[in-house]
N, C-alpha and C positions, 0 to 999 in steps of 0.2 A: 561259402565265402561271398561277403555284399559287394563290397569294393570292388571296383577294377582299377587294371594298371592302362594307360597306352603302349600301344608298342615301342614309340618310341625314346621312352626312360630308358631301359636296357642297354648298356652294348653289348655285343657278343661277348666280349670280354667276362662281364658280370654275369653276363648266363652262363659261361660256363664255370664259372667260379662259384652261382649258388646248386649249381649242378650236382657240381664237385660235394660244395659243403652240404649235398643231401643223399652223397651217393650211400654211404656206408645204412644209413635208417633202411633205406629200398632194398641194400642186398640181404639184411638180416628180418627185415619184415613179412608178415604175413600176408596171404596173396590180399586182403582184406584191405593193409595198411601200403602194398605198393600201388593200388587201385590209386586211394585217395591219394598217394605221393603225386601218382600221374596226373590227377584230373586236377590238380589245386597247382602243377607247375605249367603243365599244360596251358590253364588260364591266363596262368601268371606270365610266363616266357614270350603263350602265342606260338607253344611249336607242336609238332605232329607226335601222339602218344607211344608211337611205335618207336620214334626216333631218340626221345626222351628216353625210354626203358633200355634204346642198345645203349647208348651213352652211358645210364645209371647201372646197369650192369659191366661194363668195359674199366670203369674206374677202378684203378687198384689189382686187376690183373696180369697175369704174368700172358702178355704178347707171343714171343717169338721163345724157341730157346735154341741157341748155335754153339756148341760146346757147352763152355761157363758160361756163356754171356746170356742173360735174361733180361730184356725189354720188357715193362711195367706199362699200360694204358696211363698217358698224363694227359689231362683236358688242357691244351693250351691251345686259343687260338689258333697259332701257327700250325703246329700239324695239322688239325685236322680242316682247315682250308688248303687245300691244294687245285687251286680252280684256276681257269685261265690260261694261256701259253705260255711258256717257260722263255724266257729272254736265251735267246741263240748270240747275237750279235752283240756287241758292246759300242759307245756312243762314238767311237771314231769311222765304224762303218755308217752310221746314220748321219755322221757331219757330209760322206764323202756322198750317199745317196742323195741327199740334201740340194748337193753341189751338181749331182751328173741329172736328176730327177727332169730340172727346168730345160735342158738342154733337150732334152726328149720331146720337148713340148705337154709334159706333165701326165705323159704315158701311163697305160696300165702294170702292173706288177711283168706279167707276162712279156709283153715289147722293152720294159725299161730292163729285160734279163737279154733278151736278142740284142739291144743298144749297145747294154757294155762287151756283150761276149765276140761283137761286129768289130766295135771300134776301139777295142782294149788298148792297143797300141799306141792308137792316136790320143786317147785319153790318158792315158798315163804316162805317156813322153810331153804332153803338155804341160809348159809351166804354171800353171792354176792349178795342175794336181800335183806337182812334186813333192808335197810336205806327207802324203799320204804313205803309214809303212806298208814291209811287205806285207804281213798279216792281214791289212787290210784289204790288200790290191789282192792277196789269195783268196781273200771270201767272197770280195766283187767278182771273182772268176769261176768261180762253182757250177 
């Protein structure tokens, strides 16, 4: 292959969509024809040969099985990014840390936990905080 692609035409998206549309050639080919599957997607994608061949091998197999139930390998994005911290809190306890943060004097994580667990009482019998529910006055208190 002469052409190159840059990396960044692709989105993840499409890679794994032309992944996808090359998986079935990879599993039924010869170690010959999944070589050159690798070294021509490889180029193509910009990804690591190891990681290309679990993916073209994952496609279309059967995962888990729990009883009846059989989970099938599907290349979507979304599964198979699972990176990053999982959201704990929701945006009424970030309105209320927002609110208690300045009062600290814009404290570390650490002190802004000693803050609220000190002066709970006094902050949440304040009228600046009364709109806050319980839910959220329970999470501030953890």
């Amino acid at each position: 292959m002469v052409a190159q692609v840059p990396e960044e035409v692709y989105t993840m998206k499409a890679r794994y969509t032309i992944i996808k549309h090359n998986a079935k050639a990879y599993q039924k080919g010869t170690k010959k024809v999944k070589s050159l599957i690798l070294e021509e997607l490889s180029e193509i994608l910009h990804m690591n040969r190891q990681y290309l061949a679990s993916l073209l091998r994952k496609v279309g197999k059967v995962a888990l099985r729990k009883g009846r139930s059989v989970v099938v390998y599907d290349l979507s994005f979304k599964e198979l990014s699972k990176r990053g911290r999982k959201e704990i809190y929701g945006e009424d306890v970030l309105r209320a840390l927002k609110r208690i943060w300045p009062l600290t004097g814009f404290s570390s994580s650490k002190h802004l936990v000693a803050f609220i667990r000190f002066n709970w009482e006094i902050l949440f019998t304040h009228p600046k905080f009364n709109d806050l529910s319980g839910r959220t006055k329970a999470l501030l208190l953890k």
